[in-house]
N, C-alpha and C positions, 0 to 999 in steps of 0.2 A: 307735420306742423312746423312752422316757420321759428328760427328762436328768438326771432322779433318779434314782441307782442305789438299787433296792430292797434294802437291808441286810437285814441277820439279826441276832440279838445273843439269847446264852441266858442263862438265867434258873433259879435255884434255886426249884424249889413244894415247902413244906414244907406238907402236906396231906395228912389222913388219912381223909377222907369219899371216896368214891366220887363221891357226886355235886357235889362241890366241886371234885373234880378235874375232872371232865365240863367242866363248866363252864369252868372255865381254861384247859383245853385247848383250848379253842372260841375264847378270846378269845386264846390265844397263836398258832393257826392263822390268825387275822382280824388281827393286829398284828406280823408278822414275826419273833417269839418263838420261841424252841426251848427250852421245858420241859424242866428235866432234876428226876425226882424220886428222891430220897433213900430207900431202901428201908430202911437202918436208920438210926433215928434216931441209933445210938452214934456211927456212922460221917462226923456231919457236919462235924466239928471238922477229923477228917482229910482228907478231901476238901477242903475248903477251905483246908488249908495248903498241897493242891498244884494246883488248878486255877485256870487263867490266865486263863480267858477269858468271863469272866462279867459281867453287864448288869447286874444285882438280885436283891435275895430278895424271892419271897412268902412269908410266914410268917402262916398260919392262928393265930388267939387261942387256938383248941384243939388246938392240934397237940401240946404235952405232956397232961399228965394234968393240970394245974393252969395257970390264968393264970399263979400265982407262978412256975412254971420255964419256960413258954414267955416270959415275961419274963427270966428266968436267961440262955435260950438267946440270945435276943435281944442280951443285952448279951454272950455271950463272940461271937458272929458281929460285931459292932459293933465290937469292942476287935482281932481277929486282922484285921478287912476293912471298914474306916472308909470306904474308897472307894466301896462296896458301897450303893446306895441299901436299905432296907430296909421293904417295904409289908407293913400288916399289914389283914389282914382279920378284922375284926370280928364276931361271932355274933350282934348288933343293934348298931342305933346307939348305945345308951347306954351299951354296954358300956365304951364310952374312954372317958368322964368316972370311970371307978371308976379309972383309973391314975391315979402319981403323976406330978408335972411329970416329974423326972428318968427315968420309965417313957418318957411320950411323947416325950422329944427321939431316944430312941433309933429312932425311925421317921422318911421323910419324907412320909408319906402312910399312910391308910386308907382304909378300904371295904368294903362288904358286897358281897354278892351281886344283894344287889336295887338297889343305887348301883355300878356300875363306873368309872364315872366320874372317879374320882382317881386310879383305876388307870392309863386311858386318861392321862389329866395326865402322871401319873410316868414314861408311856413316852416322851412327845412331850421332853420337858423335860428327863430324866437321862441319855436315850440314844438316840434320834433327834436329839438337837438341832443337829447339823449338817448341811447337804444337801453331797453327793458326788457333784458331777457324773458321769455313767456314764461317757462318756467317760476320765476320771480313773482311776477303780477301775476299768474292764474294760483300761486300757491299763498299769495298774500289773502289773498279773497277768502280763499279757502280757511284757511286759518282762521282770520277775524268772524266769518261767517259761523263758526262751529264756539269759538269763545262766545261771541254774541248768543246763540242759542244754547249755551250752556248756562249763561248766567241770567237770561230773560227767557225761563222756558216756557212759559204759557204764551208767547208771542211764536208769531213767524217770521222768521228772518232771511230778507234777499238782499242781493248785491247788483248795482247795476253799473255798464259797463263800465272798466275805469279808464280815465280821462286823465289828460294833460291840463293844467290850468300854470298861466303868471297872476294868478290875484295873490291878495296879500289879505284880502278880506278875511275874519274870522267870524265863524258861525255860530250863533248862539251865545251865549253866557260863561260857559266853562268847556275849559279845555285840556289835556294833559299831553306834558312834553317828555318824552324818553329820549336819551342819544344812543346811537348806531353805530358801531365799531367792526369791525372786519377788515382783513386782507385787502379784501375789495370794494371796500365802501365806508363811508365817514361822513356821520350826519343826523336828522330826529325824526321820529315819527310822531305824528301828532292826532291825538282823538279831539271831534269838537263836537256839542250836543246843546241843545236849549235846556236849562234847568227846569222850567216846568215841563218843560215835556217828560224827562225822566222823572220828576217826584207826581206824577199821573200812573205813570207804569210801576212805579214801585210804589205806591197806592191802592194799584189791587192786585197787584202780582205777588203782593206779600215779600221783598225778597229781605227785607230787614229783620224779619222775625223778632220784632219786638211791640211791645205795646202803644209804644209813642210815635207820631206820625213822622215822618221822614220827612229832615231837613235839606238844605245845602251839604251840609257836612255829608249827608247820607250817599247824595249824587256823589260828590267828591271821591268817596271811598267805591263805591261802585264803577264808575269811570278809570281808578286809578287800577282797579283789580282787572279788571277786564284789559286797559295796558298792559300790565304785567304779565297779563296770562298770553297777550298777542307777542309780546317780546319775547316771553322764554320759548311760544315754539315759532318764532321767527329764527331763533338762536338756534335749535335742535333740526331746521330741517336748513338752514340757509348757511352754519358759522360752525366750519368743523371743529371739534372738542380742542384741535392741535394748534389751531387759527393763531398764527402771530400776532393779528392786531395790524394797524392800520402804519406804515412809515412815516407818515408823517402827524405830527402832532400839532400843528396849527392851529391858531382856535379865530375863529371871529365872533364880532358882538352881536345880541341877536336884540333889537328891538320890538315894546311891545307898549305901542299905544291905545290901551280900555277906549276912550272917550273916541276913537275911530275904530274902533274894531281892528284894528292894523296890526302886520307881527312883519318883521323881516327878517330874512334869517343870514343878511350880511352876504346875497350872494344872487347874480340875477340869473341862475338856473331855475327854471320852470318847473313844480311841484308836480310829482303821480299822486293822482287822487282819483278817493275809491269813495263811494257814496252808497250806505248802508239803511237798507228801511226796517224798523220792528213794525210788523202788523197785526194789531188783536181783531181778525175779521169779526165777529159777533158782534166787537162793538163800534166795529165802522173808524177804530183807532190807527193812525198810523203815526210814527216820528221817525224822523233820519238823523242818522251818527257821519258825518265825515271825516274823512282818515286821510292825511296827509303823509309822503315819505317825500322827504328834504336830501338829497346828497349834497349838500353845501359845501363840505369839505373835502372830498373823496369821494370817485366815484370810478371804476374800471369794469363795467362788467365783460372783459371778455377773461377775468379772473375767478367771475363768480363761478360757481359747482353745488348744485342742489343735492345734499346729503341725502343719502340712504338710509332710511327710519326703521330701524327692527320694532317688534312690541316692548319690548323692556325699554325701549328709548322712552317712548312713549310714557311708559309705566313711567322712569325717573321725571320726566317731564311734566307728571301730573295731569297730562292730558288721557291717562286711563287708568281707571281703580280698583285694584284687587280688592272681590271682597266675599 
């Protein structure tokens, strides 16, 4: 097994040729890309106010009916998802010297068909640019998927694969932040979930054990526990007992605007995320948990070292119960 976990991270193709798409498709299949295209073009605006989990835009030079509105387009996707890198392909080479400066900033890359080659650049560079030990990411899963199933037991809990995203987008209503310290790493993770969807599940899943129906506060407490319990055995299989802590202490500020859903974490390194489903088949229920890891401040993995977990570890850890 590779100790590079082979990522995924998807990708808006704003593209209306056939054979343009062919193409892309080809090079999104060869570069661990999942293509998602836009079937109306009304509807791009919308979409992108609600989806969280995007790498880039491709944006074809002809994808409107006129350079001048796919320029248009270009700047409202730029002004609502600045985070968003945004590659534009070009109908020849010369076609970009007829933009204005203030056209081209709006991209950080071009290419044709017959040059992919900046394309290939912008993948290595705005969303591959971290390597993720497998070990790391196939034991993250692991971890959160067993918390999850411990604390929502009447459901069924999967994982599906984890991904690369630059959004900034945050999902649902409530979220919790923990920070990350180690030798080899400096940073938060972060759980994000719909409020109703959790006071659905702890509605008949009973996990309150009390008389009165579950509030906010209840989510609260139940999201914060399930944190807790992914951190400490984040810490028992990833952060040896002896672990120095991290060199440097640096802090930066982490923005978080409610009224856009927006959080930044002071750093334009590209978020691993892992995208979690609870399902009560009988009753046809399902909701998803998203789990962000942030290295914003610190990030070295050729220092990381996945600990050796005996039973007693475990036992201290909570994650098993004498009884």
């Amino acid at each position: 097994m590779s100790d590079a976990t082979q990522l995924v991270s998807k990708v808006f193709v704003l593209e209306n040729t056939s054979e343009s798409l062919g193409y892309i498709k080809q090079f999104c299949d060869q570069n661990r890309l999942i293509g998602l295209k836009v079937n109306d073009a009304s509807n791009i605006m919308a979409i992108l106010s609600s989806n969280v989990d995007l790498g880039a835009i491709l944006l074809a030079e002809d994808y409107c009916d006129s350079v001048d509105n796919t320029m248009d387009l270009a700047r409202q996707i730029n002004t609502a998802r600045p985070e968003l890198p945004i590659v534009l392909r070009r109908t020849s080479p010369t076609t970009f010297d007829e933009l204005s400066e203030k056209q081209r900033k709006l991209f950080c890359a071009t290419y044709t068909m017959d040059d992919l080659s900046p394309l290939q650049k912008v993948i290595d560079e705005y969303i591959f640019s971290l390597v993720y030990p497998n070990a790391l990411v196939r034991g993250i899963s692991e971890i959160t998927v067993n918390v999850l199933a411990s604390q929502f037991k009447h459901l069924k809990v999967s994982a599906q694969t984890p991904y690369v995203v630059r959004d900034r987008i945050i999902f649902g209503e409530v979220f919790s932040l923990i920070p990350l310290a180690s030798s080899w790493c400096r940073g938060h993770m972060m759980l994000q979930a719909e409020e109703n969807a959790i006071l659905d599940i702890l509605g008949f899943d009973e996990l309150t054990n009390e008389e009165d129906p579950a509030t906010f506060r209840t989510v609260n407490n139940v999201l914060g526990e399930v944190t807790n319990l992914v951190w400490g055995s984040f810490k028992t299989h990833f952060i040896a007992a002896d672990d120095a802590g991290p060199g440097s202490t640096s802090e930066v500020p982490m923005v978080i605007n409610h009224q856009h859903k927006y959080i930044s974490f002071g750093s334009e390194n590209p978020h691993l995320c892992f995208k979690y489903t609870l399902a009560d088949e009988s009753k046809g229920y399902c909701i998803s948990i998203y789990q962000w890891f942030v290295f914003n401040l610190y990030w070295s993995p050729e220092d990381f070292k996945e600990i050796e977990v005996s039973v007693d570890d475990f036992v201290d850890s909570g994650e098993l119960e004498l009884f």
